[in-house]
N, C-alpha and C positions, 0 to 999 in steps of 0.2 A: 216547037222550034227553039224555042230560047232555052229549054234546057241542055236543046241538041249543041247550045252552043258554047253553054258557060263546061260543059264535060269537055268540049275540043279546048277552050285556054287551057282550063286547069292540064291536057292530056299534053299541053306545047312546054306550059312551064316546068313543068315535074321533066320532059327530054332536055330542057335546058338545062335542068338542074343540075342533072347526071352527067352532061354533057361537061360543064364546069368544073364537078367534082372529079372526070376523068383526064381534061387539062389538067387542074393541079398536081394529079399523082404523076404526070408524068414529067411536068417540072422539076418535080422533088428529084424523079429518078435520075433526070439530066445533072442537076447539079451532083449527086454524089458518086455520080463515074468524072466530071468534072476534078472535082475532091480530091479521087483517089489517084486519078494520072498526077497531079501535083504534086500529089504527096509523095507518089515514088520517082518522083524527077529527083526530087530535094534530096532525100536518101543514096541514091545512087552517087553520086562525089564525094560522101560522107563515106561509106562505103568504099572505095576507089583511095581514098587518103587513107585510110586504117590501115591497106594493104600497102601502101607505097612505105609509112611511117615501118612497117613492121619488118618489110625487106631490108632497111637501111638503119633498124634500129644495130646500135655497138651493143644490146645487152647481148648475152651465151643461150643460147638455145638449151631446154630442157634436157637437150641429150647431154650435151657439153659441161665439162666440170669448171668452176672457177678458176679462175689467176692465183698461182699460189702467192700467198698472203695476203692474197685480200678474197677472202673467204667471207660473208659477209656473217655481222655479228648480231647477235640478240640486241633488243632495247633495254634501255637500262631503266627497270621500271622503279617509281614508288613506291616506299613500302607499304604494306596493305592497311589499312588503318586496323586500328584495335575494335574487336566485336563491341557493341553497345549492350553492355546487361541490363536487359526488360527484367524488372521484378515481377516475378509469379505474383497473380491479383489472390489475395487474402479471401479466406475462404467466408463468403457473406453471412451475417448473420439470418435467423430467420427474419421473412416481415412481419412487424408486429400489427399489421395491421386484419391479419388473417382470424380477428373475432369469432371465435361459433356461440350460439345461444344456446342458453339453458333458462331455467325456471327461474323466475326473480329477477331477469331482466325486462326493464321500461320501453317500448318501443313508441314511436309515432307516424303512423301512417296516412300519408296524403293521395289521394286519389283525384287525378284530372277530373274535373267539371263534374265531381259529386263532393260537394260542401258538406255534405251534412253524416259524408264518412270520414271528413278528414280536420285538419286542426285541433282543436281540443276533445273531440269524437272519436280522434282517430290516435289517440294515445290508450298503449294496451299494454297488459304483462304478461308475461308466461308464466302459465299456470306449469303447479308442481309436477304435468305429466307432460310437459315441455312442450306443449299445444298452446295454440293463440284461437282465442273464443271472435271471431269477424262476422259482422252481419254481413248475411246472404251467403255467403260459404259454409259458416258453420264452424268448427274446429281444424286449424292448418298446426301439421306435429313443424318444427321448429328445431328442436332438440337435437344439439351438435351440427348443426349446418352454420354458418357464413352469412354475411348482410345480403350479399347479392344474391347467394341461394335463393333465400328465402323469399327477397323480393322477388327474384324469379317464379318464385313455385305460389306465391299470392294472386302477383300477374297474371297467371294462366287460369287460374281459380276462379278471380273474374272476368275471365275474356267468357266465360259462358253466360254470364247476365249483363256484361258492357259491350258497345261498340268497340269505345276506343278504351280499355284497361291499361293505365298509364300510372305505374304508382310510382310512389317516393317513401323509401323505406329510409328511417336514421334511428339511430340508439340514444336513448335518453339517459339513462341512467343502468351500468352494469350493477351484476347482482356480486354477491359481498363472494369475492375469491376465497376457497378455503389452497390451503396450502402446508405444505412440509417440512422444512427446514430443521437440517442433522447436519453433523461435523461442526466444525470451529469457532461455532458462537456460544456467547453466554448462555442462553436457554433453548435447545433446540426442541420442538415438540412440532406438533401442531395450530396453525393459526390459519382463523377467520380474518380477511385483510378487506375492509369496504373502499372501491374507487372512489378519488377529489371529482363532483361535481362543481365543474367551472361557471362563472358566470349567475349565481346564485340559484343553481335549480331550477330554472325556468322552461317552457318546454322548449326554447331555442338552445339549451347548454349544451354542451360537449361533455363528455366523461375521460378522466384520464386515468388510466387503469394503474396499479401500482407496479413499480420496477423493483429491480433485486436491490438496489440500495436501501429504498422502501422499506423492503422484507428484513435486510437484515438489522437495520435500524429497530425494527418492531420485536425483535428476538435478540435484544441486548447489543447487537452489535458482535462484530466478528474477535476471536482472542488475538493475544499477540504469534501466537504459534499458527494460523491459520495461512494456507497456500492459496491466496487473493488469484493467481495466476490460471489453477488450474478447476475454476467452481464450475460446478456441471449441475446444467436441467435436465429432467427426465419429465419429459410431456408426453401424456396420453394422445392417442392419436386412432380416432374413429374408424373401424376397421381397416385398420393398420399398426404395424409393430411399434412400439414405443419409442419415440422421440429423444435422441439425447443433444445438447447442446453444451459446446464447453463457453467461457466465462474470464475475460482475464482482465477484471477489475483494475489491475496496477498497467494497463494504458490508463485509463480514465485518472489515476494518480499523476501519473508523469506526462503523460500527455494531453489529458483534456479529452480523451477519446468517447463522448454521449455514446455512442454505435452499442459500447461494451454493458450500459445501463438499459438490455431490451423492458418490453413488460411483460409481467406474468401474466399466467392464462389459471385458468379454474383447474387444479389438479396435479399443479405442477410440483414438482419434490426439488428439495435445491438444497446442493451439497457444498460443501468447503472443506476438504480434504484437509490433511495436516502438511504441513511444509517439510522436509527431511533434513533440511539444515538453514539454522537461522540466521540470518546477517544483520547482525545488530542496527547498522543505519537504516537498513531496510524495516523491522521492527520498530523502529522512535519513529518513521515518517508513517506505517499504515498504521500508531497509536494516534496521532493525530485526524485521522481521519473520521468525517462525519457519521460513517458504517462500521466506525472500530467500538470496542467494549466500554462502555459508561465507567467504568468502578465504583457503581453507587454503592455497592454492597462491600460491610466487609472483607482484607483477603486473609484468609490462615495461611500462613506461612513457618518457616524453619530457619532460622541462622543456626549453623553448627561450624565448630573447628576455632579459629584463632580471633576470637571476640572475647570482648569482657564477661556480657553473659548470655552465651548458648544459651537455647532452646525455642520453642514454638513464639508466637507472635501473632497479635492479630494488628490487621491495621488497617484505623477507619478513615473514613470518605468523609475530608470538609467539603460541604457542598453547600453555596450559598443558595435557599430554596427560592429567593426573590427573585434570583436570575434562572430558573429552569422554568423554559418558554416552550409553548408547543412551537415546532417547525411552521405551520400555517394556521394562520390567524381564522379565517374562514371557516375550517373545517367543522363538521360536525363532530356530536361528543365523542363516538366510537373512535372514529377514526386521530382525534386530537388525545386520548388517550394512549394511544397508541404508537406516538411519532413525538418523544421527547429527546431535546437534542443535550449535546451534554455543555453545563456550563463553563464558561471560559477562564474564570475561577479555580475551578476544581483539580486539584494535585495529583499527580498519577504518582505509583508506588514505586519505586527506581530502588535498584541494591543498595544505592548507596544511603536513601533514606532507611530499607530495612537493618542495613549495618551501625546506624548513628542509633537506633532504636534498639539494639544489642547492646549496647555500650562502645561500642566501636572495637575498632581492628586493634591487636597486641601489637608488643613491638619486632614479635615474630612470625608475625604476619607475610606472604605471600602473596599480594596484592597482583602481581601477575598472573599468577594461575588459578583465580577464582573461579570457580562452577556453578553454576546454576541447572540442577534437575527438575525437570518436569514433565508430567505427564501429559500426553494427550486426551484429544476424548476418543481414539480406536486402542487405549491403554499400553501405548507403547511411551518410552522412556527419551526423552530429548536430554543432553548436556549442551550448554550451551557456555561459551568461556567467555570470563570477563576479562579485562585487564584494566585496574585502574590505576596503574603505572601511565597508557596512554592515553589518559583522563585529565593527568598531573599535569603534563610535561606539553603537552599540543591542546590540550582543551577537547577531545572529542567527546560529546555529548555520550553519541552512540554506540560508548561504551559501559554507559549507565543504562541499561535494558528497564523497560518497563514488564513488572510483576505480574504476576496473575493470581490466583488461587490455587494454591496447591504447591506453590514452589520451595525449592530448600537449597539456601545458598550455604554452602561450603566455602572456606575460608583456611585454606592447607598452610602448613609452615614453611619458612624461606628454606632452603638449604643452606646458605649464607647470606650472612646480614650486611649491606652494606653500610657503616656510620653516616656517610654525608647523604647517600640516599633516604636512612630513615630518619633524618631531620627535618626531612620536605615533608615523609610521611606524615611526622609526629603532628604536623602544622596543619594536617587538611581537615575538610569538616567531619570525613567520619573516621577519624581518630578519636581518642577518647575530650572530652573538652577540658578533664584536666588531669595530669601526671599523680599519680599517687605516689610519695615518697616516703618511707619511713627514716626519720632521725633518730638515733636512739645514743646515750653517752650522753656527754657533759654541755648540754646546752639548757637553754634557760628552758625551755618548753619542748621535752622532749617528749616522739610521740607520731603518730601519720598525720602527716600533711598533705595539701592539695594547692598545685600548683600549677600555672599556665602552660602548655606546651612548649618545646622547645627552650625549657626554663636553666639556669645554668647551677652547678654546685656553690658557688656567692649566693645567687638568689634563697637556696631553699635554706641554706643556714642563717640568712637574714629574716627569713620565714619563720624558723625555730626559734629567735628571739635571740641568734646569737649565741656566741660562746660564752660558759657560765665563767666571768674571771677567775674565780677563786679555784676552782679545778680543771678545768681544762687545757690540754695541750693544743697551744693554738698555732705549733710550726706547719702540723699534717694533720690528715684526715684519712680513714680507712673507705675506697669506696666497693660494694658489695654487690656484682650484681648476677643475677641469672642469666644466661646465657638458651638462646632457642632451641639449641642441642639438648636443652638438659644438664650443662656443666656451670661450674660457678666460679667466675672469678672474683678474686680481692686485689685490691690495690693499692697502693701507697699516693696521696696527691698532697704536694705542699700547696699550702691555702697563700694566695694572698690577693687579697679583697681591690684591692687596686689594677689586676688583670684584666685583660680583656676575653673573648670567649675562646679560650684554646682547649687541646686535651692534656696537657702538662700540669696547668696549676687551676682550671677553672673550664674544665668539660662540663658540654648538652647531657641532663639527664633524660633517663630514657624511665617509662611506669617499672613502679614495683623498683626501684633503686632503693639502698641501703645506705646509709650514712653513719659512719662512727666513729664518732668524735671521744678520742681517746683521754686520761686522766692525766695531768700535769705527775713529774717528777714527786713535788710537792706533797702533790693530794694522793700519789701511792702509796710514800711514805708514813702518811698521816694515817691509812686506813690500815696499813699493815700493822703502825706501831698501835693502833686503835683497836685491832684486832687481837692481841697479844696482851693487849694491858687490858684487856675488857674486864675483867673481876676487879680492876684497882682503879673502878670509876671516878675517884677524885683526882687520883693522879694526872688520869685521862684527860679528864674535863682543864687541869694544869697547862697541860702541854697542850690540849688546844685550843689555849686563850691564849699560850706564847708563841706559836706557828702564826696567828690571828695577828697577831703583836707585829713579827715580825717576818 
């Protein structure tokens, strides 16, 4: 009975339920026929005003043409602003952090919750068949794979004797990069380059692999004829075709651009092309630089054309040894042998030193159109022009080129000489340092002399000791000189010592000038009657005690 009874609630509540839940649904329904009669009450006047507005609007019906002139008129818009130019994004370099292993690389591998495979256990190398020897695996190959590869393919190695195989793979120490380096450095060949171990080699270090400033630092340094702009890597690339990367060192000059110094990889060849035309200020700024050519060695060189003495030259490298310091203090011996920076000290080779070491420029010299030939290293021929005209007159440096080995400065003759222009010449330091004059006639020491640049015709006869009083004609002076054509002239100059520097009575000499101080009246007389009476030597000797006399 009592179960007969508690099944009748439950069978009253549950039609209550439904009962409830079927009131509700039909409140809901009442309200939104409610709703919608409202809604179209509200509409309907709205509606009814559109129409009334549109009967009685004054605008012309679409059939209907406008009021003539007043036709309605365009707006008068702003003008469009000017496009914005987006720069195209620079083409990225590779990442360098894309490492693959080879043989002679250090690893250290850490494995969750087995200690006794990781820490100081778990430092390993690759052996020379590019396999890593791991307890319980056995040998895992390595060679030309990635950090993560490899951690990946360890990983899985031991997911078959671990639960949980969770490793931590890091690089300890890279193996010694071998590498290629050809074009426009001092010594291009082949080179073994070993990575700076950071931190003193501990098994927590880092390894910094060596970059191309590195490389070329290790291979002398780049020449001054080298194209910085356009260096290309050619990196192998594990079945796939060969990797090339370009290289444009002069950001990282002018701009500070790190990006342009990646790292090298094991195998990599690294080029520096030749430059096709050189810009002298561009030249003096990459000689400066920490990846430019040492000049410890001497250079062979050539001065030829309008110098005092033509031909070959060597010329050596002051270099203080006290001051040449390895780049890092740290390093190991391999690598500190190999990373010498150049001293601050140390003289670079400039035209204008190999010109002073000729004996310097004539006085028909060309000093605007100087050449400098040299060869590259693909054996082709650079001219490269100097002008140390605008060396003189504005100060540019960077027209003083730095030398190389192998070069030959040409030194052509003016076409015309200009006088007050080669006075400034005569003065500069690779001018000769002193005038050679010959005096010859009636002076007390006559004979070559050597006198200071831009020295005047008073000076060098005060040089010669002067006119001899007793024969020389001391109104004029004969002066004699070569001409850069080839022709000679003479001249007539009256002397007087009291002038100041003109070309009338007391002209700039110029080398290799002539001087000839002619015989007095007196002293012709004396030699010609001397000459004629020579058999009647007492007579001789008569007449000149009484010329003497009087």
């Amino acid at each position: 009975m009592k179960q007969q009874e508690s099944r009748n609630k439950e069978d009253t509540l549950s039609k209550k339920l439904s009962l409830c839940q079927f009131s509700s649904y039909g409140m809901m329904v009442i309200l939104f026929i409610c709703w919608q009669i409202s809604y179209t009450a509200q509409a309907q006047p709205l509606y009814q005003q559109d129409q009334t507005l549109s009967e009685t609007s004054k605008l012309p019906k679409l059939q209907e043409s406008w009021p003539e002139g007043k036709e309605p008129q365009p707006p008068i818009l702003p003008p469009p602003p000017e496009p914005i130019l987006i720069p195209e994004p620079e083409i990225p370099l590779p990442d360098s952090k894309g490492y693959t292993l080879g043989a002679g690389d250090r690893l250290q591998i850490d494995i969750f919750n087995v200690p006794e495979y990781s820490g100081e256990n778990g430092q390993h190398q690759v052996q020379i068949d590019g396999t890593l020897n791991l307890p319980l695996i056995g040998n895992v190959s390595v060679q030309g794979i990635t950090l993560d590869k490899a951690k990946e393919l360890i990983q899985e190695k031991y997911g078959e004797y671990l639960q949980i195989p969770i490793v931590n793979l890091n690089l300890l120490a890279a193996r010694p990069l071998k590498i290629a380096i050809a074009g426009e450095v001092q010594h291009p060949g082949s080179y073994t380059i070993s990575p700076i171990v950071s931190q003193g080699g501990n098994s927590k270090s880092g390894t910094k692999l060596p970059t191309v400033t590195k490389a070329l630092q290790v291979a002398g340094g780049v020449t001054t004829s080298a194209d910085i702009r356009q260096i290309k890597i050619r990196r192998p690339q594990p079945n796939a075709p060969e990797q090339v990367i370009n290289i444009n060192l002069w950001e990282l000059l002018e701009n500070g651009n790190l990006v342009q110094d990646i790292s090298l990889r094991d195998g990599d060849t690294l080029f520096i092309p030749s430059i096709t035309e050189i810009n002298p200020a561009e030249s003096t700024q990459l000689a400066s630089a920490n990846f430019a050519g040492t000049n410890t060695q001497p250079l062979n060189i050539a001065v030829v054309g309008e110098v005092a003495r033509p031909g070959p030259y060597i010329l050596e490298t002051d270099i203080d040894q006290s001051q040449v310091l390895s780049t890092e203090e740290n390093l190991d011996s391999s690598e500190a042998d190999s990373n010498i920076s150049l001293p601050e000290n140390t003289r670079l080779h400039t035209v204008t030193k190999a010109i002073k070491m000729a004996g310097g420029i004539t006085s028909a010299a060309d000093i605007r159109q100087i050449r400098v030939r040299r060869l590259t290293r693909t054996g082709t021929e650079q001219i490269i022009t100097v002008n140390l005209w605008e060396l003189l007159q504005s100060g540019d440096l960077s027209q003083d080129i730095v030398l190389q080995s192998g070069d030959t400065i040409y030194v052509p003759v003016a076409d015309e000489v200009n006088l007050d222009e080669l006075a400034e010449v005569t003065a500069s330091s690779f001018s000769p340092g002193n005038l050679k004059i010959n005096v010859i006639g009636e002076v007390v020491t006559p004979g070559t002399i050597f006198i200071a640049p831009n020295s005047t015709l008073n000076q060098a006869l005060l040089a010669a000791g002067g006119f001899n009083p007793a024969r020389a004609k001391t109104e004029e002076i004969e002066l004699i000189r070569l001409n850069p054509n080839g022709t000679v002239t003479r001249r007539k100059v009256e002397v007087d010592f009291s002038a100041k520097v003109n070309e009338e009575t007391n002209p700039t000499l110029l080398n290799n000038d002539v001087i000839l101080v002619g015989r007095s009246g007196r002293a012709t007389f004396t030699d010609n009657v001397g000459g004629v009476l020579a058999p009647f030597s007492p007579i001789n000797r008569i007449l000149g005690i009484f010329f003497d006399i009087f």
